[in-house]
KESERO-775964 format. One record per residue (C-alpha): residue number from 1; x, y, z. Coordinates in steps of 0.1 Angstrom, whole numbers, padded with zeros to 4 digits. Each point is the difference from the previous one (the first is absolute). Layout:
<site i="NUM" px="X" py="Y" pz="Z"/>
...
% end
This chain:
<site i="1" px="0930" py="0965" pz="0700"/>
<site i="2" px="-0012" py="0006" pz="0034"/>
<site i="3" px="-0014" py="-0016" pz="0030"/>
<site i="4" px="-0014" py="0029" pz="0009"/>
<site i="5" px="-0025" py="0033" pz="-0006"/>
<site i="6" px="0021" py="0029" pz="-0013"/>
<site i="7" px="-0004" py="0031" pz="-0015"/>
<site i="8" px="0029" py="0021" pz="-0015"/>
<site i="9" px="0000" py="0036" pz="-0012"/>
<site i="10" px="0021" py="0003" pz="-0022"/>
<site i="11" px="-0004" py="0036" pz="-0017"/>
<site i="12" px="-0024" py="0029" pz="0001"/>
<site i="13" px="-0007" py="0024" pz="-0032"/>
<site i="14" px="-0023" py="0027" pz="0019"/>
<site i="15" px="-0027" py="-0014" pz="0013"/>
<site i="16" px="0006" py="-0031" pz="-0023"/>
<site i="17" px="0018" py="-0031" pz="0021"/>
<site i="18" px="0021" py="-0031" pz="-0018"/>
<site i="19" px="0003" py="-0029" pz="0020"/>
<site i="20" px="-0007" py="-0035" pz="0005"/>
<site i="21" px="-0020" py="-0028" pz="0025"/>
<site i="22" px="0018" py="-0036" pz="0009"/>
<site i="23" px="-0017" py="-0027" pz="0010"/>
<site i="24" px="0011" py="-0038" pz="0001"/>
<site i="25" px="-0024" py="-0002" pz="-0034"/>
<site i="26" px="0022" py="0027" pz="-0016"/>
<site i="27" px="0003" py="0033" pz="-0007"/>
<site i="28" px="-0023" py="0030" pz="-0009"/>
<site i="29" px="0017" py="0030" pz="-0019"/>
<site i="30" px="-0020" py="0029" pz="0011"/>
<site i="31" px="-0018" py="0022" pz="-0011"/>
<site i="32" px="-0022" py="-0032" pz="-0015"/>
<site i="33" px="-0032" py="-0009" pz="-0014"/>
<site i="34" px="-0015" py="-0029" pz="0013"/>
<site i="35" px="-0025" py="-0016" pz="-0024"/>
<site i="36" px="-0028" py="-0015" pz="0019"/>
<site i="37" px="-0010" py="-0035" pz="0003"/>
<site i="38" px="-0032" py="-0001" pz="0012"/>
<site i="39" px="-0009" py="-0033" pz="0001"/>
<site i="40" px="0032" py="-0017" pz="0001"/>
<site i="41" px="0008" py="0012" pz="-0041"/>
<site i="42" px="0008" py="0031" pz="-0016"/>
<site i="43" px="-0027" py="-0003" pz="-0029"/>
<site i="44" px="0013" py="-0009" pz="-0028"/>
<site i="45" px="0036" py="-0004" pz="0005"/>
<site i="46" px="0023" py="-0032" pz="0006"/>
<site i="47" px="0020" py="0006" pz="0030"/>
<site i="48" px="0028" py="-0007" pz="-0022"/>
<site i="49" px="-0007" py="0027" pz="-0021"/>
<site i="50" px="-0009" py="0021" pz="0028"/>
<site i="51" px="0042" py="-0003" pz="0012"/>
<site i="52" px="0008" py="0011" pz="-0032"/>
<site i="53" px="-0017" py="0029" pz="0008"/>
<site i="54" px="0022" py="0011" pz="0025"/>
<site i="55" px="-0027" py="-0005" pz="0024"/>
<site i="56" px="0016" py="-0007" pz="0034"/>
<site i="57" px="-0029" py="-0001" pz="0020"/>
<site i="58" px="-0038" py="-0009" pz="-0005"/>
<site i="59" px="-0032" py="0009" pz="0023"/>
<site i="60" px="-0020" py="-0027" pz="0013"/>
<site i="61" px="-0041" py="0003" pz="0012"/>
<site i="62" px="-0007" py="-0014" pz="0033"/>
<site i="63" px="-0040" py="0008" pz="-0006"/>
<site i="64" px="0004" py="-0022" pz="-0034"/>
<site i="65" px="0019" py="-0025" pz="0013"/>
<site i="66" px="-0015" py="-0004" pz="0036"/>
<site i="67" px="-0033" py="-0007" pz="-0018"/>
<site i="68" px="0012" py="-0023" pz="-0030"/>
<site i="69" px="0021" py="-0021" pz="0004"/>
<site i="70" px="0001" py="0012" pz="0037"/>
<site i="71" px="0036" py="0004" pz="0018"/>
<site i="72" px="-0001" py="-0035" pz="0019"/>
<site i="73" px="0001" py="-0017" pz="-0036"/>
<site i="74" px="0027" py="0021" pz="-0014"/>
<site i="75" px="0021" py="-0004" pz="0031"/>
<site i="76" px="-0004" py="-0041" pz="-0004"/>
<site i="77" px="0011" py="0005" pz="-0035"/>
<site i="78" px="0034" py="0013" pz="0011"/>
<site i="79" px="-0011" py="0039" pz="0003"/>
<site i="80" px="-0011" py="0028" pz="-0023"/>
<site i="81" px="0037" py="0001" pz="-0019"/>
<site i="82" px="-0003" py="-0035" pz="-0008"/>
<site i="83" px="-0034" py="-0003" pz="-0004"/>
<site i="84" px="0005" py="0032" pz="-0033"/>
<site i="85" px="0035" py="-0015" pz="-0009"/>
<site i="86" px="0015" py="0034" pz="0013"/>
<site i="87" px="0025" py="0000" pz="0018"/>
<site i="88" px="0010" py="0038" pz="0004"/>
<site i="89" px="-0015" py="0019" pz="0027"/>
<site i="90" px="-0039" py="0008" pz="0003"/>
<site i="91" px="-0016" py="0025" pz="0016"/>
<site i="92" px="-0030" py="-0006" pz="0014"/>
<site i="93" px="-0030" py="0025" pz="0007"/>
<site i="94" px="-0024" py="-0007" pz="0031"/>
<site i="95" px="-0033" py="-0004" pz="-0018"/>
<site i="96" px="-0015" py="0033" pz="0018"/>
<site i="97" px="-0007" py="0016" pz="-0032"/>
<site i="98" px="-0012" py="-0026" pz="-0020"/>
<site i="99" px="-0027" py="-0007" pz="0032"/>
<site i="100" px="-0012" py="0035" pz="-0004"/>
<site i="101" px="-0003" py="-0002" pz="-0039"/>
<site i="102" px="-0011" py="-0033" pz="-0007"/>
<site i="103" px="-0014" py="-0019" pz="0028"/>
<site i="104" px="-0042" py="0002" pz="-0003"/>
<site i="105" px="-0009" py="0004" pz="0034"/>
<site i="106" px="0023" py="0015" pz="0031"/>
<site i="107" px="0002" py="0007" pz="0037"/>
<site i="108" px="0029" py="0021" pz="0010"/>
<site i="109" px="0011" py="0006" pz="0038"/>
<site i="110" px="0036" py="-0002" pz="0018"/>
<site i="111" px="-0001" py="-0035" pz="0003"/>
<site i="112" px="0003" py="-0002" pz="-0038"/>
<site i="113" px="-0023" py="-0001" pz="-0029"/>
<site i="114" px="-0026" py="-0030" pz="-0006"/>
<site i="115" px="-0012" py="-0003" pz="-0038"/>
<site i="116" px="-0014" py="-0021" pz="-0027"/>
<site i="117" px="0021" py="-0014" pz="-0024"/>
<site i="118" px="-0004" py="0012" pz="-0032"/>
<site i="119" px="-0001" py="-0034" pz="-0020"/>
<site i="120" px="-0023" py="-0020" pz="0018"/>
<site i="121" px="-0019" py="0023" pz="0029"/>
<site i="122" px="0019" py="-0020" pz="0032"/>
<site i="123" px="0007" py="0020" pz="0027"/>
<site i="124" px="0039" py="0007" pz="0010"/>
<site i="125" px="0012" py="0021" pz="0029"/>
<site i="126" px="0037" py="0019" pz="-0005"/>
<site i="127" px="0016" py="0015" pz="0032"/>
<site i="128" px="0035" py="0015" pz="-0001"/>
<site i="129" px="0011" py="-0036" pz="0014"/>
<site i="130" px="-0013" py="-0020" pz="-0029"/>
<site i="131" px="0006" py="0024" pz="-0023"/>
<site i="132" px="0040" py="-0010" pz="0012"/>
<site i="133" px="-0006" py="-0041" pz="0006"/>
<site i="134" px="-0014" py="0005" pz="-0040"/>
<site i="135" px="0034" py="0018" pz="-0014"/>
<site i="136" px="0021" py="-0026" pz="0020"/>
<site i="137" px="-0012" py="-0029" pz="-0010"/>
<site i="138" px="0004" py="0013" pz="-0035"/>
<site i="139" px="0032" py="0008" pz="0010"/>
<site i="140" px="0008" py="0030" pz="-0018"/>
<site i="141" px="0025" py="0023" pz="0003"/>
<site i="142" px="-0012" py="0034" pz="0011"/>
<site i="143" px="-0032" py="-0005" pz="0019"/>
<site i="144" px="-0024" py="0031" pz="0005"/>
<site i="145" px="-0022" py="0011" pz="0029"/>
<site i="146" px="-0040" py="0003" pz="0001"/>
<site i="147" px="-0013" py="0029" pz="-0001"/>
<site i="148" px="-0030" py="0019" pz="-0014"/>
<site i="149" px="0002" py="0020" pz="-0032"/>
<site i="150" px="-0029" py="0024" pz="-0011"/>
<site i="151" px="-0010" py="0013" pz="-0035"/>
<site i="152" px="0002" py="0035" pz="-0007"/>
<site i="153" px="-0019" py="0025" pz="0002"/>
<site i="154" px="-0005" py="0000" pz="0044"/>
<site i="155" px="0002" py="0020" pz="0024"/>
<site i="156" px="0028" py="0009" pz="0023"/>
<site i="157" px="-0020" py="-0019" pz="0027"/>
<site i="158" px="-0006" py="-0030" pz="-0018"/>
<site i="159" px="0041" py="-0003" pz="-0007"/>
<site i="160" px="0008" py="0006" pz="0039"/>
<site i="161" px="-0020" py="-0025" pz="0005"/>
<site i="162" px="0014" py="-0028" pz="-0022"/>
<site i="163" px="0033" py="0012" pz="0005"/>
<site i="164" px="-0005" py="-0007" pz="0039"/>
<site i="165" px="-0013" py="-0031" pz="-0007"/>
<site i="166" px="0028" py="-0010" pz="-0025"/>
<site i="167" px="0029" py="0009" pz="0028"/>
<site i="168" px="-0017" py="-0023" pz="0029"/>
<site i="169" px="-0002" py="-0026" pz="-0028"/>
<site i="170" px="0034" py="0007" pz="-0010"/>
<site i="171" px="0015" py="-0003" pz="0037"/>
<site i="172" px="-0018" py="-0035" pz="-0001"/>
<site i="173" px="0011" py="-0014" pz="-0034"/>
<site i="174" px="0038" py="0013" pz="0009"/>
<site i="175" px="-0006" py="-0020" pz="0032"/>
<site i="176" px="-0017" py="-0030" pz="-0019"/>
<site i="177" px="0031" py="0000" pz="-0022"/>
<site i="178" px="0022" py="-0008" pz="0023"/>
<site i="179" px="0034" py="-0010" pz="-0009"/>
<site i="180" px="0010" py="-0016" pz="-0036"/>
<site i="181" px="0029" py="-0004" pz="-0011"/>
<site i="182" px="0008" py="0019" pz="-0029"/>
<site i="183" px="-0033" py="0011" pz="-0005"/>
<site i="184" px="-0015" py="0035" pz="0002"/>
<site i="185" px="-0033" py="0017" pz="0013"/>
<site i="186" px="-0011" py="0036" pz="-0014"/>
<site i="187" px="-0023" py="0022" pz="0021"/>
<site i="188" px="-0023" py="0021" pz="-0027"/>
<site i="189" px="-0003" py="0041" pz="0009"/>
<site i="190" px="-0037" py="0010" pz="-0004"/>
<site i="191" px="-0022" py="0034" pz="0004"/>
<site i="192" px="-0012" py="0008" pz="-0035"/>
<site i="193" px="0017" py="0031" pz="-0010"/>
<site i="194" px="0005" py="0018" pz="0030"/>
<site i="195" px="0032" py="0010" pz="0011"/>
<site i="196" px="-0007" py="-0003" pz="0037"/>
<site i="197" px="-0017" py="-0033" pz="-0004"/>
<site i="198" px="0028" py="-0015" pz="-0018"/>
<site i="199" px="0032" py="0016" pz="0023"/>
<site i="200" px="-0020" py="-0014" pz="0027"/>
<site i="201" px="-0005" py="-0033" pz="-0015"/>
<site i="202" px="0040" py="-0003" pz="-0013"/>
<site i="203" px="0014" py="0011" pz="0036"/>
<site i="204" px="-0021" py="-0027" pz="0020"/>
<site i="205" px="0007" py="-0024" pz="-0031"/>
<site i="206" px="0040" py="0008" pz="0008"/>
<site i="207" px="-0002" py="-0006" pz="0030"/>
<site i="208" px="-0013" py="-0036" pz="0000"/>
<site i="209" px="0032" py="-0007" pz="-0021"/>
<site i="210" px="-0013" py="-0018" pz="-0034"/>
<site i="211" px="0026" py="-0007" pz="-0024"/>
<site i="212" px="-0015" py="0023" pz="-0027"/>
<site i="213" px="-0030" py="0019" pz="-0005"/>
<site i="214" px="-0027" py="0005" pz="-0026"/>
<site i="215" px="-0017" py="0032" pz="-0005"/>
<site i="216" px="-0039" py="-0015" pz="-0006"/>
<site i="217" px="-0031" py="0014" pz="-0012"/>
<site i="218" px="0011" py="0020" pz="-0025"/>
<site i="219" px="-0011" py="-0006" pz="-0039"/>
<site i="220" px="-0036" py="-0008" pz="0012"/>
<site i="221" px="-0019" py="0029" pz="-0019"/>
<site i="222" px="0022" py="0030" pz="0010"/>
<site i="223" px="0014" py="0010" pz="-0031"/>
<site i="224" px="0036" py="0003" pz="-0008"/>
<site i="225" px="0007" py="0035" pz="0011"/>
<site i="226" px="-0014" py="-0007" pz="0038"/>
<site i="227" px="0019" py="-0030" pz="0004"/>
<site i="228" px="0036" py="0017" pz="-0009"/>
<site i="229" px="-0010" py="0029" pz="0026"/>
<site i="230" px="-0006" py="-0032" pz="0020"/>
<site i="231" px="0034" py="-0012" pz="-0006"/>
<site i="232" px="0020" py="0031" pz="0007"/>
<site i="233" px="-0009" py="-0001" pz="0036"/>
<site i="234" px="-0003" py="-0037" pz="0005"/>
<site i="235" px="0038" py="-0017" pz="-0013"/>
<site i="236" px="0013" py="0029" pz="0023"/>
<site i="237" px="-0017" py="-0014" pz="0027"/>
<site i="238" px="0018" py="-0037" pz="-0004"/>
<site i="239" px="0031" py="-0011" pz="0009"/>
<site i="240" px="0031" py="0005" pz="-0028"/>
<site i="241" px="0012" py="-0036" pz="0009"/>
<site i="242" px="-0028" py="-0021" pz="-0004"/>
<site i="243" px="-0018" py="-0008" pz="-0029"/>
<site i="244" px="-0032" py="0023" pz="-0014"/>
<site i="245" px="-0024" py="-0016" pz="-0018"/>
<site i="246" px="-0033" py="0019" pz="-0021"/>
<site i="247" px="-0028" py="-0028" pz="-0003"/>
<site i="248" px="-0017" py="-0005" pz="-0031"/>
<site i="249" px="0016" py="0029" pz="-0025"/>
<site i="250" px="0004" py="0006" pz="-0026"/>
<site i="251" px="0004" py="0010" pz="-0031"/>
<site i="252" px="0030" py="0008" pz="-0013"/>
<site i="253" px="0003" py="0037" pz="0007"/>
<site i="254" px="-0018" py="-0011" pz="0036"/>
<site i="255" px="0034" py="-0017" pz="0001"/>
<site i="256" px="0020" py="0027" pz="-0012"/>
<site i="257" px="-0015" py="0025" pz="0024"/>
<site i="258" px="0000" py="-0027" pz="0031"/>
<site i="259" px="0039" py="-0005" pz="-0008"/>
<site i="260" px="0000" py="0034" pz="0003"/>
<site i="261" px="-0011" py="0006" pz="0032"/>
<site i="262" px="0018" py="-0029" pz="0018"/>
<site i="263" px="-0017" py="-0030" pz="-0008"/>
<site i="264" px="0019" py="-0034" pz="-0003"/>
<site i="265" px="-0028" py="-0030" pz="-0011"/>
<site i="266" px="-0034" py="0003" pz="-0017"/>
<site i="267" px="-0023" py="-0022" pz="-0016"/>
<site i="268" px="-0031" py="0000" pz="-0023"/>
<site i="269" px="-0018" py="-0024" pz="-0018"/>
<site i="270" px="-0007" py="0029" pz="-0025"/>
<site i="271" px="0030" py="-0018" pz="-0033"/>
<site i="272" px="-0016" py="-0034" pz="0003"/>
<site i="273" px="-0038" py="0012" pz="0005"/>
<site i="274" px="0008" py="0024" pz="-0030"/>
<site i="275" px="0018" py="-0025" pz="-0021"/>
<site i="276" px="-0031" py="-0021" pz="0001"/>
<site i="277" px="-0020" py="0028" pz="-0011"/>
<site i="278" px="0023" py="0007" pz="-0032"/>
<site i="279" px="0025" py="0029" pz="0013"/>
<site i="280" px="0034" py="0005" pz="-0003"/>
<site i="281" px="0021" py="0018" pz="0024"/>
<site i="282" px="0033" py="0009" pz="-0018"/>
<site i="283" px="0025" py="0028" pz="-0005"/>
<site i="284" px="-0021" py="0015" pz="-0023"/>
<site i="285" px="-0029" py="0000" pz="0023"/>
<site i="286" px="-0029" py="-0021" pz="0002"/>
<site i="287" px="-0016" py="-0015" pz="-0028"/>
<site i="288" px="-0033" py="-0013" pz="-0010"/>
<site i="289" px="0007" py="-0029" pz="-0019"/>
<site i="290" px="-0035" py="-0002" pz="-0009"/>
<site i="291" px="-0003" py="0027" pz="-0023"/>
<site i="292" px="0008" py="-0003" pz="-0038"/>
<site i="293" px="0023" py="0022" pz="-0004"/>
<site i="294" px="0025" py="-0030" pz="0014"/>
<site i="295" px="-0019" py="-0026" pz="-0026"/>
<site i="296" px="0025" py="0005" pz="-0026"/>
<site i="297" px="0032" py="0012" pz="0024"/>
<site i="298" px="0033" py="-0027" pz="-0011"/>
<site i="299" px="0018" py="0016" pz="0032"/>
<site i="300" px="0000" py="-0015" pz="0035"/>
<site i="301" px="-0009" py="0018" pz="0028"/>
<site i="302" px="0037" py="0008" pz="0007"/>
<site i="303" px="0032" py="-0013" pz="-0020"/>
<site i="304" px="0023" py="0012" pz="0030"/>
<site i="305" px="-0017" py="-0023" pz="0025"/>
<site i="306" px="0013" py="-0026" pz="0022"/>
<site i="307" px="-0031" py="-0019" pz="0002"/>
<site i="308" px="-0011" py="-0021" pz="-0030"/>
<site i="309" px="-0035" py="0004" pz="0003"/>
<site i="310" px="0007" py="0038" pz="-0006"/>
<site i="311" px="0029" py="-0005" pz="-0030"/>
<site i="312" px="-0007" py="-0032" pz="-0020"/>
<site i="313" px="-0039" py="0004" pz="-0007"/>
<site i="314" px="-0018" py="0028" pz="-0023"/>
<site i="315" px="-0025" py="0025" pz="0008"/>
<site i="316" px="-0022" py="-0014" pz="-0026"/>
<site i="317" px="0002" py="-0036" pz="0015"/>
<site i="318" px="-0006" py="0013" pz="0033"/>
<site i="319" px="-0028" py="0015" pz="-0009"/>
<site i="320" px="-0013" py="-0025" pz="-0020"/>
<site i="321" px="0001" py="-0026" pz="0030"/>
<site i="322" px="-0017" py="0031" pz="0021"/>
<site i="323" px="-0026" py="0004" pz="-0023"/>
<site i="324" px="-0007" py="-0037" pz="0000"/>
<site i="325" px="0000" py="-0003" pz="0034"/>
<site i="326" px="0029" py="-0025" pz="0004"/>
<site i="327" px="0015" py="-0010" pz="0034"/>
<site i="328" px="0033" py="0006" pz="-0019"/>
<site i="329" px="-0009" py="0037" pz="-0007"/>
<site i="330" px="-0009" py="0005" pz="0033"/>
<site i="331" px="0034" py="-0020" pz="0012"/>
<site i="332" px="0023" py="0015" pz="-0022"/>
<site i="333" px="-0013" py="0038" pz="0012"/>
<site i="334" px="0003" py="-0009" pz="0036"/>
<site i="335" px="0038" py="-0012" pz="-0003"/>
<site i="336" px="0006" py="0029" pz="-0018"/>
<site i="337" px="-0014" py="0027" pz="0024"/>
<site i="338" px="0019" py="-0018" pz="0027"/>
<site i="339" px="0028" py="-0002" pz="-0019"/>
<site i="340" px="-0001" py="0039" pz="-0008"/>
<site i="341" px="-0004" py="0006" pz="0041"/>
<site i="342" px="0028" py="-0017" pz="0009"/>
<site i="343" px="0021" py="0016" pz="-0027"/>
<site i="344" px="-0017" py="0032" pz="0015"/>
<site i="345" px="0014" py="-0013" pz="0029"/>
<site i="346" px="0036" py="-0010" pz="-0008"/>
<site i="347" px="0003" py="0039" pz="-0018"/>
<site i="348" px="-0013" py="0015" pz="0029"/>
<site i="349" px="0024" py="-0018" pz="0025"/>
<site i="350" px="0031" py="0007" pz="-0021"/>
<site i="351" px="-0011" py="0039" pz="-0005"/>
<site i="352" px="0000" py="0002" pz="0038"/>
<site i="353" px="0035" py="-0016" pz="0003"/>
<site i="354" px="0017" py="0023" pz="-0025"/>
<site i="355" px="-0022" py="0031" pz="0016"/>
<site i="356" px="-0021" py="0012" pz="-0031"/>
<site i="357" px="-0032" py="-0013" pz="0015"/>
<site i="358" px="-0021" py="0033" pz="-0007"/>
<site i="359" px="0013" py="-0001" pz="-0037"/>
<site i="360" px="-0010" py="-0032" pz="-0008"/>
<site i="361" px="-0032" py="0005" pz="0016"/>
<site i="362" px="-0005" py="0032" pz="-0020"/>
<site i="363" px="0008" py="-0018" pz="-0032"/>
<site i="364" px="-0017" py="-0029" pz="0006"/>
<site i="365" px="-0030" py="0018" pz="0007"/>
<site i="366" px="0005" py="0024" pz="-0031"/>
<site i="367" px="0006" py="-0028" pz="-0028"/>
<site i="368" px="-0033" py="-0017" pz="0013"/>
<site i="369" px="-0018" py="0035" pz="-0006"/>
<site i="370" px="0023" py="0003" pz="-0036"/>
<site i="371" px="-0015" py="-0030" pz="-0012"/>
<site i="372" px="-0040" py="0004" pz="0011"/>
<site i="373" px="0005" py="0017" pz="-0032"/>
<site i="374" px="0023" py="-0013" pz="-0023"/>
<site i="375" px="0002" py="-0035" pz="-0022"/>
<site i="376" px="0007" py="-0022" pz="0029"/>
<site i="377" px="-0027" py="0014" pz="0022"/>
<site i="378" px="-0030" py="-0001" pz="-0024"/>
<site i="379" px="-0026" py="-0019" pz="0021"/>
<site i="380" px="0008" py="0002" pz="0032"/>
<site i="381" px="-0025" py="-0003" pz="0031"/>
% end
C-alpha cells in the first residue's frame, strides 16, 4: 500500500508495456480492464464476485450518479467506495460523453455544457469545475477531466474545434482538481482521427502535467481499422511513464491490438451488456447461447476456467435460463464474460513479462478463428 499516486513500468514487449498503478486503495496490474459501473454497480455482478475476477479496478459514471442519487448524497453516505461496498480503486469518467448521448436537450459553450437530464427533463449545467467537485465528493480514485467527445463520421473542422474546447476545459478541470492526496486526474487527448489534431492535443495535454492520459473519442462509429491507424500515432505521442488509458474499448481483439500499440487501461460495458443479451465471450470465441445447438450441450462454457460461472454450469442450463429470460441467465453470462477478460488480462500481462507477447496474441487470435468453425464455436455471434 501507498499513500500516494504511482505508476510503475515495469516491462515493455514492443509496443506492448507491463506495469502497474498504486494508490492508497490498492493496486492496479496493468494492462487492465476496468468493468464499468455505471451507476454505482457493475450489472449483474456482486462486488464479491467481481474481486474474484481479478478485477482491480472498476469505472464509475459521474453523469449517472450526479443525477441519481446525486454526488452530495453519496458523499453523506461515506463516499462512492462505501456507498458500492468496494473498496478497490475507481475510476471515474466526467460525464461529457454521456451529456452528448443522452441528455434530451443541450447548450454547449466554454463555460460548460447546460442539458436536460435524461430521467426527468430538469435542467443541469456541467463546467470543467463541477465536473471535478462531482468526482470528489464521490471520492474516487482516478478522476477524469471534461471534455467534449464527437461521433464519427466529422469533419476535420468539427474535431479542431472540440479538441480546442476540450484543452481550455482540461487546463480548468486540472486547476479545479487541485491537490488530493493520493488521488489522480487524467487529461483526455482528442481530434478524431487526425494525426495533427491529436499530437497537438497530447503535447499541450503533457504539458499541463496530468498523472495519466486517455486517448478519447475513438470507438464512436469509426470502425476498427481507423481507430488502430489512430493509435499508432497517438500512444507515441504520450509519455512512457505515465499511465495510457483507451476509453470505452473493446472487444477482446480491440484489446489485443490496443496492448499492442501501448495501451495500459481500457474499459467497455460491451461483457456485461452482452451477457444480458445471451453471449458468451470465451476462449473459443463468442457464443450465442440462444441458439439450439447449445439446448442439449452437457459441457460448460469452459472446464479450464477460474471463474465458476464459466466451469460449474452447462451450456444447456445456460441456455435454458437465457431462453426463459431469467435474471440468473443473464447473471451468470455477465460474470463469465468478465471473468474471461480478466483471465484475458492476467495471460496477456504474463506474455509480456516472459517477452512472447506477439505469440500469444497470434495464437490467441488464431484459436478464436479455429473454433468459428469447429464443435466449440457452433453458434457464435
Amino acid at each position: 500500500m501507498t499513500s500516494t499516486f504511482q505508476f510503475t513500468l515495469l516491462k515493455t514487449d514492443g509496443s506492448a508495456r507491463l506495469g502497474r498503478i498504486d494508490t492508497p486503495r490498492g493496486g492496479v496490474r496493468t494492462p487492465a480492464f476496468m468493468p464499468v459501473g455505471t451507476a454505482g454497480t457493475v450489472k449483474g455482478i456482486f462486488p464479491e464476485e467481481l474481486k474474484k475476477t481479478g478485477t482491480d479496478i472498476i469505472l464509475g459514471n459521474t453523469y449517472h450518479l450526479m443525477l441519481r442519487p446525486t454526488a452530495e448524497r453519496i458523499a453523506a453516505l461515506g463516499g462512492l467506495h462505501k456507498f458500492i461496498g468496494w473498496d478497490r480503486p475507481i475510476l471515474t469518467d466526467s460525464g461529457g460523453f454521456q451529456v452528448m448521448s443522452l441528455a434530451k436537450l443541450r447548450k454547449l459553450t466554454e463555460r460548460g455544457v447546460t442539458f436536460q437530464s435524461h430521467l426527468d427533463g430538469m435542467r443541469h449545467e456541467l463546467s470543467p469545475e463541477r465536473a471535478m467537485e462531482i468526482q470528489r465528493l464521490l471520492g474516487s480514485d482516478i478522476q477524469m477531466q471534461l471534455d467534449e467527445c464527437i461521433e464519427y463520421p466529422h469533419t476535420e473542422k468539427e474535431a479542431e474545434r472540440a479538441m480546442r474546447l476540450s484543452l481550455a476545459w482540461a487546463e480548468r478541470s486540472r486547476q479545479a482538481f487541485g491537490s488530493q492526496a493520493g488521488r489522480a486526474c487524467f487529461g483526455i487527448v482528442q481530434g478524431g482521427v487526425s494525426e495533427v489534431l491529436r499530437t497537438q492535443s497530447a503535447l499541450e495535454l503533457v504539458k499541463m502535467g496530468f498523472d495519466g492520459y486517455a486517448i478519447g473519442g475513438l470507438a464512436v462509429g469509426e470502425g476498427q481499422d481507423l481507430m488502430l491507424r489512430t493509435l499508432d500515432f497517438t500512444t507515441p505521442a504520450l509519455p512512457a511513464d505515465k499511465p495510457r488509458y483507451l476509453m470505452g474499448v473493446g472487444t477482446p481483439e480491440d484489446i489485443l491490438e490496443s496492448v499492442a500499440r501501448g495501451v495500459d487501461m481500457m474499459d467497455c460495458v460491451m461483457p456485461t451488456r452482452s451477457g444480458r443479451h445471451g453471449q458468451a465471450f470465451t476462449r473459443f470465441g463468442r457464443l450465442n447461447m440462444r441458439n439450439a445447438i447449445h439446448a442439449q450441450d452437457p459441457r460448460p462454457l469452459d472446464e479450464t476456467s477460474s471463474c465458476a460461472a464459466s466451469r460449474n454450469y452447462s451450456r444447456a442450463y445456460i441456455h435454458h435460463l437465457v431462453k426463459s429470460g431469467e435474471l440468473l441467465g443473464m447473471m451468470l453470462l455477465s460474470l463469465a464474460n468478465i471473468g474471461y477478460y480478466q483471465q484475458l488480462m492476467e495471460d496477456i500481462r504474463s506474455a509480456i513479462a516472459g517477452g512472447r507477447f506477439a505469440e500469444f496474441q497470434a495464437s490467441t487470435k488464431a484459436a478464436w478463428q479455429a473454433d468459428r468453425h469447429g464443435p466449440a464455436g457452433r453458434g457464435g455471434a
